[in-house]
PAPAZA-29469 format. One record per residue (C-alpha): x, y, z. Coordinates in steps of 0.2 Angstrom, whole numbers, plus 5000, padded with zeros to 4 digits. Layout:
REM residues N
XYZ
...
***
This chain:
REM residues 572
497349975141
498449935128
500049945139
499149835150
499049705138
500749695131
501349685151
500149545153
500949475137
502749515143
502149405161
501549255153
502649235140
504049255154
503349145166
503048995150
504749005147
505349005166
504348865172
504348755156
505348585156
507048605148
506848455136
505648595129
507148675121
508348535119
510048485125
511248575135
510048665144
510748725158
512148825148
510848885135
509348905143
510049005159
508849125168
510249275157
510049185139
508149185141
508049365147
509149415131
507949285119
506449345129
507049555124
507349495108
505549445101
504849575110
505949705100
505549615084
503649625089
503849805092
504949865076
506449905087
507749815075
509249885081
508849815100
508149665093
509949635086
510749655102
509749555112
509949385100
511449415094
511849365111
511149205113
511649125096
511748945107
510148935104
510348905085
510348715086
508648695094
507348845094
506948855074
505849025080
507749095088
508249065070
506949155061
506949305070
508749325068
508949315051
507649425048
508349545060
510049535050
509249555035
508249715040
509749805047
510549755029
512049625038
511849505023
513449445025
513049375042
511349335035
511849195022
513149135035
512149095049
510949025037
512148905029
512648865049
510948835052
510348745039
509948545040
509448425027
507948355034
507248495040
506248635028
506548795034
506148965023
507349095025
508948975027
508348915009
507949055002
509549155007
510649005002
509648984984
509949194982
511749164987
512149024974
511149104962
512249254962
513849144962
513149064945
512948884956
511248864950
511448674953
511348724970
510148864970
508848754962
509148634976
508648774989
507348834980
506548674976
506248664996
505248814995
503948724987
503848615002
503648745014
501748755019
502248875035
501849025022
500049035013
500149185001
501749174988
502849054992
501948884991
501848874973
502449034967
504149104972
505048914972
504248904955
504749034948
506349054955
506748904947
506248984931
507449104929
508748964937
508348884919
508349044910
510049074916
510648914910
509848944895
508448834895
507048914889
505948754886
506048714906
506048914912
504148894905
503848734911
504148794929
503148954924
501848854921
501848764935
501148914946
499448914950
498149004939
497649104955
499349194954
498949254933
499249424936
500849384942
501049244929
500749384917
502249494922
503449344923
503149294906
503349484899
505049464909
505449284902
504949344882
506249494888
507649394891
507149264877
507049404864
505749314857
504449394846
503049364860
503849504869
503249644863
501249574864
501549514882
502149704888
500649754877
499249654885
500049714902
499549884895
498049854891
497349754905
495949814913
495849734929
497149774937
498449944939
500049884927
500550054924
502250014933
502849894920
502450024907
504250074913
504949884911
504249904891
505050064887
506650004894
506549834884
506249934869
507850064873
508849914873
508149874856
508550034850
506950084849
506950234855
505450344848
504250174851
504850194870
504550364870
502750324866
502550214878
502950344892
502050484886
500550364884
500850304901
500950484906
499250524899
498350384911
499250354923
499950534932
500550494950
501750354944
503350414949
504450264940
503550334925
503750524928
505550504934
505650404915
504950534905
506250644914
507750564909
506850564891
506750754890
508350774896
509150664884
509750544898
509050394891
510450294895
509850324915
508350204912
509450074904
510650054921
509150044933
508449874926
509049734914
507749604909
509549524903
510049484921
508949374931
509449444947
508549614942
507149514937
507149424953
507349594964
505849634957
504949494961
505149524980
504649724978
503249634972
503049534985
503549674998
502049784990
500849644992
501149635012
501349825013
499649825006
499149685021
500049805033
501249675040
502649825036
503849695046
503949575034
503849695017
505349785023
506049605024
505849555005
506149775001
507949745008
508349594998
507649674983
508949814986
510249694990
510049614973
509749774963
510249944973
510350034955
508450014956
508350174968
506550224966
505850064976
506350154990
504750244990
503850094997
505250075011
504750275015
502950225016
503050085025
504250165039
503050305041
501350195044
502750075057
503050265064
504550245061
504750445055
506650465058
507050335046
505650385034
506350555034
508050515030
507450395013
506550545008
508050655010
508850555001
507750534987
507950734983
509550694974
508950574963
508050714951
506650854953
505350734950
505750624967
506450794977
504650884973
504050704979
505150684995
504550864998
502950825000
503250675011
504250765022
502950905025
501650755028
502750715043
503050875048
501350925049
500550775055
501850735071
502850905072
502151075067
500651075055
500751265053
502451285049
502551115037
500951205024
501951355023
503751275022
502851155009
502251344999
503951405001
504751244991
503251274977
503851444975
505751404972
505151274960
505951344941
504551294932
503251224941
501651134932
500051084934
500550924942
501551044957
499851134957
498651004958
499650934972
500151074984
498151094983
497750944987
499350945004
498151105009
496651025007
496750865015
497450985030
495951085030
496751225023
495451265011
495651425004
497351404999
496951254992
495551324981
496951424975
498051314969
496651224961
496051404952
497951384946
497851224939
496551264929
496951414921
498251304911
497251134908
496151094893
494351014898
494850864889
496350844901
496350684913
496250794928
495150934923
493550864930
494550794945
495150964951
493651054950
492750904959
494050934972
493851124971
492251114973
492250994989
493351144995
492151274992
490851165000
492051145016
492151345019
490151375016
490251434999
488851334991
488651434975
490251414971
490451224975
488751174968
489251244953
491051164950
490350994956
489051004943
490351064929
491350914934
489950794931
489650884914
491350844908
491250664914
489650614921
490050454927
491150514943
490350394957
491250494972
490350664962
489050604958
488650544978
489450714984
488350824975
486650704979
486950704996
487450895000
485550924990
484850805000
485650895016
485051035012
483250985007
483351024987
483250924972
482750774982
482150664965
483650704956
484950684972
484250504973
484350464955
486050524956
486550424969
485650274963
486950284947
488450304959
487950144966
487850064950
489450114946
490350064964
489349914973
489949924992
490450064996
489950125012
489750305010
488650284997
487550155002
487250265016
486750395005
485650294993
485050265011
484750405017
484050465001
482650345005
482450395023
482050575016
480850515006
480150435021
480250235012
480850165028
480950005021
482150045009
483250145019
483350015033
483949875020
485550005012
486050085029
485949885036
487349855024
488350015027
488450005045
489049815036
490549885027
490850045040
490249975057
491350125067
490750265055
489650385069
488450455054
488050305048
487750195062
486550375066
485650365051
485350165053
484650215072
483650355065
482850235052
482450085066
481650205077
480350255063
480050085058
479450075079
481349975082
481650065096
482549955107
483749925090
483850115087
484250155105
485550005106
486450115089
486150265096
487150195111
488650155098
488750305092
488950385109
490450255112
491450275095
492950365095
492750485082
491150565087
491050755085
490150865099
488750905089
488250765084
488450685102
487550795107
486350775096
486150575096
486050605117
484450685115
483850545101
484050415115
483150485130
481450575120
481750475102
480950545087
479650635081
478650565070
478250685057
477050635044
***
């Protein structure tokens, strides 16, 4: 079906451009326009749409004549260039392109970076200015990026009244981002705000900050403060694991390679600041999954800073969901000579790829071998080997590697409670009951206020027809502590389906089959539910949906095909 739609795509788009009027696409249009130039333009997009960079270069590059009047030609291209890393070509067909009294966004932001890097910030502001008038884009550029590129214009210039004029000018919407600029401002100012702005950072609540815990050690390194920034990254550390900016950091402490962390950022030289700013950006449309146009802002971020190695992880990532595995492949070989944090890292990765498009069998064990190499592997390597075996349905190795982890962890650790959660779902996975009831519980002991616990245990009681009172109650509390999530408001509706209050059950399985409309289970339970309130066309018309989802296993087909010819019985 799908290939049907993108030839029907391919047909229309071919005959628009056919049959349409030449005044359409401007002057000279015999020579541009010819039946070849359209075929090349026509190849172009399409490889654009698809990913395929390298033949979306050769098909445009080839019908440049169409620069002067087809503003989409234009944009293509220089992202095109841009992604295959031909700046060069970039910022000069940009400046060929670029006209007064039109606004266009990539011409004026490549010309702003470009005269930014030469020092003309007279003429970067100009560009950048523009970008403020550029309503084409809806999420940063508006009224931020122009802003706030315009800020560190006057920073540079040493303007420090104006660089927090234009900082002010963004939006409140955009304050987390307001926050980070004005750490990076107070940075470059050396003023005595700097400190208290990386702080709150820190200590923000709302949102993950725990990147820019990296950005404060290395302000304070520059300060000479070097036991202050050590703090910093072993409090990091303590709250914030996974970070791999912060692990790689605390490498380089340990080592004695402090100087490291110093020649990957400089809040001293606006161009790292600014390279940051579009990882920043880059992260927010990966998150969006338009990988297209965060490999766009990634490759300028590299361009501006390529000492800043580590943001390469995102440009893996985003590869990899673009299924672009050849290329993720080789970012994640190249990241294994950065240091053992990022090769255990890359490791990883590339065992993900192996075992999800290649061999699944020989990526655990290859992954095993790697572990067993390691020279002094630690809880970390443990907890996540474990968690590759689990999350491939390898159980019983990953229990395990699990065991391992906890022989050498305190119960006051951050992950204590995690890993035997994680354990225990393991157990619970291979039948073992005993043994996963009892490490769920001992997780919710340590810390009882694990929502994703807390759900787990309630519903395998209710499953199984135990500890009804106290499963709800339990799940009740998850609820509390994470509104909208679909998996438990299923539970907590289901909970109340066992207790037979349909009433109750209809109004939280309505609102997860809300949130998780293709879930098969839950859509079942909401069908179960309408049948005993005597809904039966509703339940049937579920049941149906079940049948037609994707992810359906057998049993429960099987199962719901039984539900919709003789319903159910009502058991009172």
């Amino acid at each position: 079906m799908r290939y049907f739609i993108k030839n029907i795509y391919f047909i229309l788009l071919l005959v628009t451009i056919l049959f349409l009027d030449t005044e359409t696409f401007g002057k000279d249009s015999k020579v541009k326009y010819s039946r070849n130039n359209i075929s090349n333009y026509l190849s172009g997009i399409i490889s654009v749409n698809q990913d395929y960079t390298n033949a979306a270069f050769k098909y445009l590059n080839k019908v440049q004549s169409l620069k002067n009047d087809h503003s989409n030609f234009n944009v293509q291209f220089i992202r095109t260039l841009i992604l295959l890393e031909k700046f060069n070509q970039a910022f000069a067909f940009s400046k060929d392109v670029w006209l007064e009294d039109e606004y266009f966004f990539e011409t004026d932001l490549l010309l702003g970076l470009e005269f930014f890097i030469k020092n003309d910030y007279l003429n970067a502001e100009k560009h950048f200015e523009r970008l403020n008038k550029i309503s084409r884009y809806n999420l940063l550029f508006d009224d931020f990026l122009g802003n706030i590129l315009i800020a560190w214009i006057k920073a540079s210039e040493n303007n420090k009244e104006d660089s927090f004029k234009f900082l002010d000018k963004v939006p409140e919407r955009y304050h987390n981002l307001k926050k980070i600029q004005n750490s990076f401002l107070q940075c470059y100012f050396d003023t005595s705000k700097a400190q208290i702005a990386f702080e709150q950072l820190m200590n923000n609540e709302d949102s993950d900050f725990s990147r820019y815990n990296f950005f404060f050690a290395n302000y304070l390194l520059f300060k000479n403060k070097n036991i202050e920034a050590e703090k910093v990254i072993n409090l990091s550390r303590k709250t914030h694991k996974s970070n791999l900016l912060i692990k790689q950091t605390e490498n380089f402490i340990l080592t004695g390679n402090s100087k490291k962390i110093k020649n990957l950022f400089n809040c001293k030289n606006p161009v790292d600041v600014i390279a940051e700013i579009f990882y920043v950006i880059a992260n927010i449309y990966s998150t969006e999954k338009n990988y297209q146009l965060s490999n766009f802002y990634l490759k300028i971020s590299f361009f501006l800073n390529n000492k800043f190695t580590p943001n390469k992880t995102l440009l893996a990532e985003n590869f990899f969901y673009q299924q672009k595995y050849e290329l993720s492949k080789k970012i994640y070989n190249s990241l294994k000579s950065i240091g053992p944090v990022y090769s255990w890292y890359a490791s990883i990765n590339l065992a993900i790829i192996l075992s999800d498009i290649e061999d699944k069998e020989y990526a655990v064990f290859d992954l095993e071998d790697e572990f067993n190499l390691l020279l002094n592997p630690d809880l970390e390597h443990n907890y996540e080997l474990a968690n590759f075996f689990k999350d491939r349905e390898y159980y019983q190795e990953s229990i395990k590697y699990y065991s391992l982890a906890l022989q050498n962890i305190k119960q006051n650790h951050f992950l204590f409670s995690k890993i035997l959660d994680r354990r225990g779902t393991s157990y619970e996975r291979l039948g073992d009951w005993d043994n996963a009831e009892k490490d769920l519980k001992e997780s919710l002991r340590i810390l009882p206020d694990q929502p994703h616990v807390l759900n787990y245990l309630g519903y395998s009681w209710i499953d199984r027809g135990i500890n009804i009172d106290k499963a709800l109650e339990m799940i009740i509390r998850a609820n509390e502590l994470k509104k909208n999530d679909g998996y438990i408001t299923d539970s907590l509706g289901w909970a109340f389906y066992v207790k037979k209050n349909y009433l109750d059950a209809e109004k939280f399985l309505q609102r997860a089959v809300e949130i998780l409309p293709l879930d098969p289970i839950i859509n079942d339970h909401y069908a179960d539910t309408l049948w005993m309130l005597n809904k039966h066309i509703q339940a049937r018309y579920f049941w149906k949906h079940v049948l037609g989802l994707d992810t359906v296993e057998q049993k429960l087909k099987d199962n719901v095909s039984k539900k919709l010819i003789f319903g159910i019985a009502n058991k009172s």
